[in-house]
N, C-alpha and C positions, 0 to 999 in steps of 0.2 A: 601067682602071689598077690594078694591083698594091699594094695600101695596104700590105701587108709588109715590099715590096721598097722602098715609097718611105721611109717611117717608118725602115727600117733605113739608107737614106741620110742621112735628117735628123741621126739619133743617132752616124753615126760622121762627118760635119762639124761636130759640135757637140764630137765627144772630140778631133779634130784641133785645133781652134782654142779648146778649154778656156780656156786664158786671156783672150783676146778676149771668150770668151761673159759670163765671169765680168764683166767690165767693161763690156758692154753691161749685164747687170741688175743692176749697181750702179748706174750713169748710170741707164735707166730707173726705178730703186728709188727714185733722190733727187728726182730730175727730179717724177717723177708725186708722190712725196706733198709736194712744195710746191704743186702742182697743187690737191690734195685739201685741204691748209693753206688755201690762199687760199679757194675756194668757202668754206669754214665759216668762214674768218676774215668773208666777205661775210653769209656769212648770219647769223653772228651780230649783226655792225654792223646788218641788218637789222632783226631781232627789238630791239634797243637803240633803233633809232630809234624803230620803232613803240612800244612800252613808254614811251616819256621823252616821245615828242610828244603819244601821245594824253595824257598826266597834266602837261603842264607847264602851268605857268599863268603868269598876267602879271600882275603885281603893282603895284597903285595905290599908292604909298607916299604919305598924309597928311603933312603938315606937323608937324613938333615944333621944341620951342622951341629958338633956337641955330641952326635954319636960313638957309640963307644966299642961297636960291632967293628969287628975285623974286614969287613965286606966294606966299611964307610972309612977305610983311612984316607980318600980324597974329600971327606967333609960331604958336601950336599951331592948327590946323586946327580948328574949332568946330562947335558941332550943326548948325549951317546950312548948314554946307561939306560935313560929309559925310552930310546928308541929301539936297545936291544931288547927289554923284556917284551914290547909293543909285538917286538918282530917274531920273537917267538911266543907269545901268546895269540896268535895269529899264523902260526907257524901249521901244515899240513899234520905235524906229530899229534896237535894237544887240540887238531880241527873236532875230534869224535869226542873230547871231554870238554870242552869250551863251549858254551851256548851263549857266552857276552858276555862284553867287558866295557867298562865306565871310569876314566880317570878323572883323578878329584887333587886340581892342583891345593895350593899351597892359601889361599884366599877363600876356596870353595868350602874347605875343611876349615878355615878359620871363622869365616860365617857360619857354617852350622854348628859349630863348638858354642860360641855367643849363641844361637838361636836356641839350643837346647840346654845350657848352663845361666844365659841372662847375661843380661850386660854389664853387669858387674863384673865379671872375670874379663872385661874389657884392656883392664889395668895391668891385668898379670899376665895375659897370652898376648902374643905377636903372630903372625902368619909362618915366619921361619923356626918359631919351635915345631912346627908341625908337619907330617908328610906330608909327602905328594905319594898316591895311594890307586894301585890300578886295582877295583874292584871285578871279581870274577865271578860270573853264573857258573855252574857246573850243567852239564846235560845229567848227571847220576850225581846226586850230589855224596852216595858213598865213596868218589874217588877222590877226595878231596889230596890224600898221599900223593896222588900223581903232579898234584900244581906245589906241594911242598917241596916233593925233590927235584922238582927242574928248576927251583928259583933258589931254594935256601942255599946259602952259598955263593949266591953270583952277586958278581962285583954291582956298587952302588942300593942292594937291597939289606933292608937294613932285616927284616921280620916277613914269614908267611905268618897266618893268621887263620883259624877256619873257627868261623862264629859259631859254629854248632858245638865248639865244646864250651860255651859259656851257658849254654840251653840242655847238653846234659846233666849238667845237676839238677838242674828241675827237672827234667821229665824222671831222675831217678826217684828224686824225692815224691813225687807225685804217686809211684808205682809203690814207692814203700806203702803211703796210705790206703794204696789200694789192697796192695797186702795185709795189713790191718785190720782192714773192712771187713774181706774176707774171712778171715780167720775168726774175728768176730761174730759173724753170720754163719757159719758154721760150727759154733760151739752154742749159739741161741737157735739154730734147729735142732740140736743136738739134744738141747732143754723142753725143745717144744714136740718132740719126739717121745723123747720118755713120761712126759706131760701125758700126751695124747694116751701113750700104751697105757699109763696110770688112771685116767680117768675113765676109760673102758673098762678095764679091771671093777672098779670102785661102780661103777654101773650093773656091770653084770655082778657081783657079788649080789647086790643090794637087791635085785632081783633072781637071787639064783632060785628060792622056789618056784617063781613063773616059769624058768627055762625049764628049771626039772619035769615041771606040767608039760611042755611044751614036747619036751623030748619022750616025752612016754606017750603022748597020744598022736607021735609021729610028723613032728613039722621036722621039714631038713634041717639041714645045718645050714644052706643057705638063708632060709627064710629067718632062723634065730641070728644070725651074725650081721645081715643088711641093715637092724635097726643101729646097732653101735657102729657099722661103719658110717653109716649119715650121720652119729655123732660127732664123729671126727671130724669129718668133711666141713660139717655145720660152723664148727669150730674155727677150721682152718682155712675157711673159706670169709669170714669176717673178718679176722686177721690180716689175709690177703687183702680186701676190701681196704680196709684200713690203712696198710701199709702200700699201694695201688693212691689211694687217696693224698698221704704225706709225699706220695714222692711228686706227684704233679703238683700239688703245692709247694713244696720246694725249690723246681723246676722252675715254678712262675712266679714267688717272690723272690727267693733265695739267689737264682739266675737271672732271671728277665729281669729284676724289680729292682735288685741291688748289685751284684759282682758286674752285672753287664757296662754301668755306668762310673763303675769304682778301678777296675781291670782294666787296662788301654791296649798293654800289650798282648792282648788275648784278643782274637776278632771273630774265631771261629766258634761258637758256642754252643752244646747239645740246646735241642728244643722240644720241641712238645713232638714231631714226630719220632722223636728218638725214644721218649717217654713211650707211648703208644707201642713202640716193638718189647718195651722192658715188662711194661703190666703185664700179658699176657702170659711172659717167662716166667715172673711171680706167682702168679695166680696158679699157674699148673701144676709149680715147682709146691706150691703150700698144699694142694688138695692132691695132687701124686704121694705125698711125705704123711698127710694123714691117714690118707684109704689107709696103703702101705700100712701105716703104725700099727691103725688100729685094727686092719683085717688080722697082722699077726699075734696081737693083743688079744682080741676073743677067742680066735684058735688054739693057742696055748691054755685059755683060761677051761674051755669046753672041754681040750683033753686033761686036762688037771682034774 
């Protein structure tokens, strides 16, 4: 096969139908980087999960006075009460789901109330509105149920507590986007699919007496359909380019430049290596979906 002759086919179907081309790698341009959005939007929620689950803890909230819990009709929780929970949080039963524990009296909690709210609520909080509070590690932080039903209930605790349900609604929310994204990005392939098929078509018409020539003095059917599949490719291959290009700059203004320093409670952030594994899934994912199109495209059009 003549790679001169064929390449110089590809390039003057692509100056015939200019404007067609132009709009397939816009479609594939938008298409794919919601593609490449979504992976890193996942892989970030990743890294966020892992980061919050392994450090959340479950919180034994003591009784303080003014409690209204059945578990607190002595008023504040006493050395005996929370010498019991000490003993059974330390206890051989809860040895294999316990990884550590940190109590936080009543002053401890009241300094970091002020330290996180400002000194102004100086006026309005006191140290005895607040728990005395045995914070728990879990070794699996899935069995958080286990530290719920061995305390709720026992005398002088007022609340268990497992932080991670105040971090499932964001990570749901986040997943919806991602769903979004998705969904998105496969209705703008879907665009840049029938694009492609269309602009082979609109190719080989415009040249069907050349192929007619072609096929009567004997070129294959390979040799005649190679040039419109490097149409496509050509096509979906800038696109890719493009959308390969917005997602690393997005990466590095969008993350590095601004949410990194705006976001506190996020410390885990996708980066340029993350980037670097998604291009490549791009890039293949755009020029697997054109060949694909377009090889279908001219086949149908030659048996037509």
């Amino acid at each position: 096969m003549r790679v001169g002759l064929v390449l110089g086919e590809a390039f003057s179907g692509l100056r015939r139908n200019a404007s067609m081309v132009v709009s397939v790698v816009l479609v594939t341009f938008v298409s794919l980087t919601f593609v490449g959005a979504a992976i890193l939007m996942q892989v970030q929620i990743g890294k966020m999960s892992d980061y919050w689950v392994d450090r959340a803890q479950v919180a034994v909230f003591m009784c303080r006075e003014g409690s209204t819990q059945t578990t607190c009709s002595d008023g504040s929780a006493t050395e005996e009460q929370l010498a019991a929970v000490k003993e059974k949080l330390d206890s051989p039963a809860l040895s294999d789901v316990v990884r550590g524990v940190r109590f936080e009296d009543r002053d401890t909690a009241y300094a970091n109330v002020l330290e996180l709210m400002g000194e102004d609520y100086e006026a309005f909080i006191t140290p005895a509105q607040l728990n005395e509070t045995y914070w728990v590690n879990l070794t699996d932080p899935t069995q958080t149920d286990v530290i719920s039903e061995a305390f709720t209930g026992m005398d002088g605790v007022e609340e268990v507590t497992d932080q991670m349900q105040y971090l499932d609604p964001l990570f749901s929310a986040l997943n919806v986007a991602t769903y979004i994204a998705v969904g998105i990005a496969g209705l703008m392939l879907v665009a840049a699919v029938l694009l492609i098929s269309t602009t082979i078509r609109l190719s080989a018409y415009a040249r069907r007496k050349e192929l007619g020539i072609m096929r009567l003095v004997g070129a294959s059917n390979r040799f005649i359909q190679t040039p419109f599949i490097l149409e496509g490719v050509f096509a979906a291959l800038v696109g890719s380019a493009l959308a390969s290009v917005a997602i690393v700059l997005g990466l590095q203004f969008g993350v590095n430049g601004y949410l990194r320093g705006q976001v506190d409670f996020v410390t885990t952030w996708v980066g340029m290596a993350d980037a670097a594994l998604v291009v490549p899934v791009i890039v293949v994912l755009g020029l697997v979906l054109a060949a694909a199109s377009a090889s279908f495209a001219i086949r149908r059009w030659l048996r037509a």
